[in-house]
C-alpha positions in Angstrom: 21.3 2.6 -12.6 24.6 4.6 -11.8 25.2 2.8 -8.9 26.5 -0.9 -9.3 28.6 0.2 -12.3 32.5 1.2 -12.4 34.8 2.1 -15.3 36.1 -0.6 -17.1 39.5 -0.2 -15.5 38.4 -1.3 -12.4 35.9 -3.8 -13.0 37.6 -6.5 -12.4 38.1 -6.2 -8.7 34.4 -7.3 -8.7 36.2 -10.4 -9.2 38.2 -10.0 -6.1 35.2 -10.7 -3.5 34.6 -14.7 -2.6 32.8 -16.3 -4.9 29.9 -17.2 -2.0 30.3 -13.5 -0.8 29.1 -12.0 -4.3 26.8 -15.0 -5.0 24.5 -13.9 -1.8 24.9 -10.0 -2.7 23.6 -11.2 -6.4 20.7 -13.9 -5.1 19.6 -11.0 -2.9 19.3 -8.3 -5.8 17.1 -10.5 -8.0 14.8 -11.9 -4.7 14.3 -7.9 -4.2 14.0 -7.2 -8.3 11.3 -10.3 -8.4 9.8 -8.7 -6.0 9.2 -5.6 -6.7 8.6 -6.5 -10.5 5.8 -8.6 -9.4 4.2 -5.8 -7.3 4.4 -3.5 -10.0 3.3 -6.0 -12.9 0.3 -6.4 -10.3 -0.8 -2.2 -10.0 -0.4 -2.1 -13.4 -2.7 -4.7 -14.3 -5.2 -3.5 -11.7 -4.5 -0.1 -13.4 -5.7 -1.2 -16.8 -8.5 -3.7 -15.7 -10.2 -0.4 -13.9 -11.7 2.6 -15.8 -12.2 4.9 -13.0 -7.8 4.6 -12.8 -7.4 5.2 -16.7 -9.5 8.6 -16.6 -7.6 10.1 -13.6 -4.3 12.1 -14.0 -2.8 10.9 -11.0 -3.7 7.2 -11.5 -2.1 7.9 -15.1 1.0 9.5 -13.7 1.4 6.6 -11.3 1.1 4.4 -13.8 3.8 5.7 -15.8 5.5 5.5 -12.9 5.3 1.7 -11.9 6.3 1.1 -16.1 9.4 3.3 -16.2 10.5 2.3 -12.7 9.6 -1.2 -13.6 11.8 -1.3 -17.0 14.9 0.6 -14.9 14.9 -2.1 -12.4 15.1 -4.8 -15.3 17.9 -3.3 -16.7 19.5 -1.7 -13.8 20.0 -5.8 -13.2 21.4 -6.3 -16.2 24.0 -4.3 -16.0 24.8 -5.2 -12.7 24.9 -8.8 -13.8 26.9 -7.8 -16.4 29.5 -6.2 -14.7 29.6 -8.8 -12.3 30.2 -11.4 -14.2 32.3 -9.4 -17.0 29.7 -9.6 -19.9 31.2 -7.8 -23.0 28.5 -5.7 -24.6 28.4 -4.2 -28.2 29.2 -0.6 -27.7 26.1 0.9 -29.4 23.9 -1.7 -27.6 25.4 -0.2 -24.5 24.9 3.7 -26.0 21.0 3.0 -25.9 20.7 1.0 -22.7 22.8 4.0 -21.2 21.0 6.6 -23.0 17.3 4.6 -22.1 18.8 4.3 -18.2 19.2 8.0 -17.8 16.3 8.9 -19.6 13.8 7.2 -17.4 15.6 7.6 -14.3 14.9 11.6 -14.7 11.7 10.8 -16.4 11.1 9.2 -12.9 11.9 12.3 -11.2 9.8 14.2 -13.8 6.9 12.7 -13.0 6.9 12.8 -8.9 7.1 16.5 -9.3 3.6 16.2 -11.7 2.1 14.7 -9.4 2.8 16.9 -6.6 1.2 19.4 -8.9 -1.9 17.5 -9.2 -2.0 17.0 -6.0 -1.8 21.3 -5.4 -4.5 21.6 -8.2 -7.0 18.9 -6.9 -6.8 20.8 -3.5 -6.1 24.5 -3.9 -8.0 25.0 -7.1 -11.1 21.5 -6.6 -13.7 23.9 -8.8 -10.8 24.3 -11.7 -9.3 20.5 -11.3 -11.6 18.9 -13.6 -11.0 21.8 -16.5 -6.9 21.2 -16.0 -7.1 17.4 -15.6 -8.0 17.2 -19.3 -6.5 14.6 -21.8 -4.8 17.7 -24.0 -3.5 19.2 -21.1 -2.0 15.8 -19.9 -1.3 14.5 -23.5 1.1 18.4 -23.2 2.2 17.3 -20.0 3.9 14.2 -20.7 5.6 16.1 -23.7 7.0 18.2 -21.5 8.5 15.2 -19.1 9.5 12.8 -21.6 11.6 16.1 -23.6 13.2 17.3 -20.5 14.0 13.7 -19.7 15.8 13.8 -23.1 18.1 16.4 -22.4 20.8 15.3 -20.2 21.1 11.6 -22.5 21.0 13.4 -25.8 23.7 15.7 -24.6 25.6 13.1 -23.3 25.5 10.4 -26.6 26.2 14.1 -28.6 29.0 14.9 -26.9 30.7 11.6 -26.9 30.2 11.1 -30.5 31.9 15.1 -30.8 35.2 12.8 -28.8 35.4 9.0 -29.5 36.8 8.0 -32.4 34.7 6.5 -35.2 35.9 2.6 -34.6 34.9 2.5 -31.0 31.8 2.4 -31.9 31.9 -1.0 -33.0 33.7 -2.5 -30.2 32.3 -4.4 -27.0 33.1 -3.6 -23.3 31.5 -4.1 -20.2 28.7 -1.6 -20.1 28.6 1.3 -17.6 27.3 5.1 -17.6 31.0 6.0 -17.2 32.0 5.0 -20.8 30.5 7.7 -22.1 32.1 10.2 -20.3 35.8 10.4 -21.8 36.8 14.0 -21.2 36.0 15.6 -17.9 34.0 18.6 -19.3 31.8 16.0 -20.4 31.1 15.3 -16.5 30.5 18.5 -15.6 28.4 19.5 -18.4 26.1 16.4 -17.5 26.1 17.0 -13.9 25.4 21.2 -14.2 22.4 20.0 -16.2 21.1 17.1 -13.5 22.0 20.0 -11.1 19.2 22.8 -12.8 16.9 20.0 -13.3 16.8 18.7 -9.5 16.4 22.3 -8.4 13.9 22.9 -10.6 11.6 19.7 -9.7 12.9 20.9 -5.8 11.2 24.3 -6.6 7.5 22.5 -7.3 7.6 20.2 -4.4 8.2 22.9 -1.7 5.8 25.3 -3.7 3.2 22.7 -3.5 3.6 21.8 -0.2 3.5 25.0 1.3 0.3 25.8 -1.0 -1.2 22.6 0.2 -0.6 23.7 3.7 -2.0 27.0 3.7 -5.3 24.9 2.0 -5.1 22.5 5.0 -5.1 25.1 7.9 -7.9 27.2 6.3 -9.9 23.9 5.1 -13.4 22.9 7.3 -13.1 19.8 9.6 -14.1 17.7 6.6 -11.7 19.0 4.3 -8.7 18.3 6.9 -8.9 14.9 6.6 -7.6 15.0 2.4 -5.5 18.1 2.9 -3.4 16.4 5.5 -3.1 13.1 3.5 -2.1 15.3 0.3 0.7 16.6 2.6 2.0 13.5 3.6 1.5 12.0 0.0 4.0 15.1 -1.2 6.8 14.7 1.5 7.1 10.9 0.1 7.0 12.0 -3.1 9.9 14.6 -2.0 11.9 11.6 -0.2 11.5 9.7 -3.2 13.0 12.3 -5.2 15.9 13.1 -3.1 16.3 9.0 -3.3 16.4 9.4 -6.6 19.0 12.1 -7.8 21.2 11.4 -5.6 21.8 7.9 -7.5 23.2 10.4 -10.7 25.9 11.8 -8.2 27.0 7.9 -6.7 30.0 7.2 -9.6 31.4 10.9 -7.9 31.1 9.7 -4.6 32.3 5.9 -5.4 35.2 7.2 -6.5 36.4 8.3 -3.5 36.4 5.4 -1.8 38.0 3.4 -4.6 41.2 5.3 -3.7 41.3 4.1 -0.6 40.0 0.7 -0.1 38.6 -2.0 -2.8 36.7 -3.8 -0.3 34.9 -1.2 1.0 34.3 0.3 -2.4 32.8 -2.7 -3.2 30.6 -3.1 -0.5 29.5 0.7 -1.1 28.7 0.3 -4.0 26.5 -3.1 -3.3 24.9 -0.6 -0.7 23.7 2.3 -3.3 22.4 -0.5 -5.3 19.7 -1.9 -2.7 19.0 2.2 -1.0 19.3 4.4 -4.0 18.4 2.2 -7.0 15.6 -0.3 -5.7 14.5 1.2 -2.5 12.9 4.4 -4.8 10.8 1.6 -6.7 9.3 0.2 -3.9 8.1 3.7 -2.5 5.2 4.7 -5.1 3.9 0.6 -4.6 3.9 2.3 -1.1 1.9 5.7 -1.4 -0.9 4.0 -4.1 -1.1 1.1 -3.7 -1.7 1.1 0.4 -2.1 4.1 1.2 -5.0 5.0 -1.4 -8.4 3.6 -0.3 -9.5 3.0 -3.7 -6.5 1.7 -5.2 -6.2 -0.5 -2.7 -9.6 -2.4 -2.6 -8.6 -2.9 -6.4 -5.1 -3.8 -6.0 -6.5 -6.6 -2.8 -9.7 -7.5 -5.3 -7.3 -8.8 -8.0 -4.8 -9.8 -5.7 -7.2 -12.2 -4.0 -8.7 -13.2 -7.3 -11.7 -11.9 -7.6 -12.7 -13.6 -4.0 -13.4 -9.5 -2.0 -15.8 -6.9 -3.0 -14.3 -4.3 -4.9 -16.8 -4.8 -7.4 -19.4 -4.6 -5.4 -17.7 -1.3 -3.7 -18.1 0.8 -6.7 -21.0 -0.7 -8.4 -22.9 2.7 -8.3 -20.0 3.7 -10.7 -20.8 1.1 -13.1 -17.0 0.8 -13.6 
């Protein structure tokens, strides 16, 4: 959400590129938003249509997933739009869509490292997964992501109410994470915060994955098979991530280059858009919905209307 979004100062040199140039860059972001959304709109109905998905932590975490991802795309393109085209939002309208922004982006980030943890549980501890898979404990769980999600945007909004004066609030500008950061202590308050919070989520996926390889060398032949795949579902989720938090440090790094040269600011900035804003979205669509067997007869059974036999597949499950 950070990344197609400048300080009002120097929004207008969006306005600079050719009208055709920014046109294409625009046409392309919603062919790649459509698609994705309709991807996601698809899991999620599949998700809701099947039992077996809504009684399994990691189906339920996915879920969340596809919806939170799903609503930052939507208005990760508003805001772009806006600022593209100069759109002058009321400042408290802007506050929450900020505040919302940030919150689900980490909440996105929140929620890859639980599920590398229920992937550790399902294989290191199988005989204990079904006790710790419970609805309290995930009903606890999403406390826990949702509140730390909360921090860094309730800081933030708190500590530029503590500095703006009371009539800005009721002004309109062109929306962008930036405007809430008017004193620099501000910026590095938010960022210390992001900082703790990446290394924390960094501290459960390697702890996971190097649990979940010690299960996978000592595991029988038949065992190999899932230990390996729960591997390989953890180092996407840790790509993911890493796609993920480093869209938080982009306005830094922009910066740089709008010293030098607005063109290739620009163009930069277009770039972190499509790799660190979209590209994370499409990667969970990626790990559930073809890499997983049974989400994936699901997914293909209501994508083809009806017309395969996933029914059929897991009528012994009645579900």
């Amino acid at each position: 959400m950070q990344s197609f979004v400048v300080n009002s100062s120097s929004s207008n040199n969006l306005l600079t590129e050719s009208s055709s140039s920014l046109f294409l860059k625009l046409t392309l972001v919603q062919v790649l938003v459509g698609i994705f959304l309709c991807v996601n709109c698809l899991m999620i109905f599949t998700f809701l249509k099947k039992e077996v998905f809504r009684e399994d932590t990691r189906y339920i975490l996915f879920a969340q997933t596809l919806f939170v991802d799903s609503t930052l795309l939507v208005l990760s393109d508003m805001l772009m739009l806006g600022t593209a085209y100069q759109y002058h939002m009321h400042m408290i309208a802007c506050i929450i869509v900020q505040s919302v922004g940030t919150m689900f982006a980490i909440c996105t980030s929140m929620t890859l490292a639980a599920m590398c943890l229920e992937r550790y549980v399902a294989i290191c501890m199988p005989l204990r997964h079904a006790d710790i898979s419970t609805r309290r404990n995930r009903f606890f769980g999403f406390l826990i992501i949702w509140g730390m999600s909360s921090i860094v945007p309730l800081i933030t909004l708190i500590a530029y109410l503590s500095v703006v004066p009371p009539g800005a609030l009721f002004s309109y500008t062109v929306c962008n994470p930036e405007l809430l950061l008017k004193e620099e202590w501000q910026a590095h308050t938010r960022g210390t915060i992001l900082q703790l919070i990446f290394l924390f989520m960094i501290f459960i996926i390697v702890f996971t994955y190097i649990k979940i390889m010690i299960a996978a060398r000592a595991a029988s032949s038949e065992n190999k098979k899932s230990t390996s795949k729960s591997l390989r579902t953890v180092i996407l989720h840790a790509f993911q991530l890493f796609l993920c938090t480093v869209q938080f440090s982009i306005p830094y790094i922009e910066m740089v280059f709008w010293n030098i040269d607005i063109i290739t600011y620009n163009n930069i900035r277009y770039s972190n858009l499509i790799v660190f804003v979209i590209a994370p979205r499409c990667i969970s669509p990626l790990i559930y919905g073809l890499r997983d067997e049974k989400f994936f007869l699901a997914l293909r059974h209501n994508a083809m209307c009806g017309l395969t036999a996933f029914s059929q597949h897991y009528s012994v499950n009645g579900k």
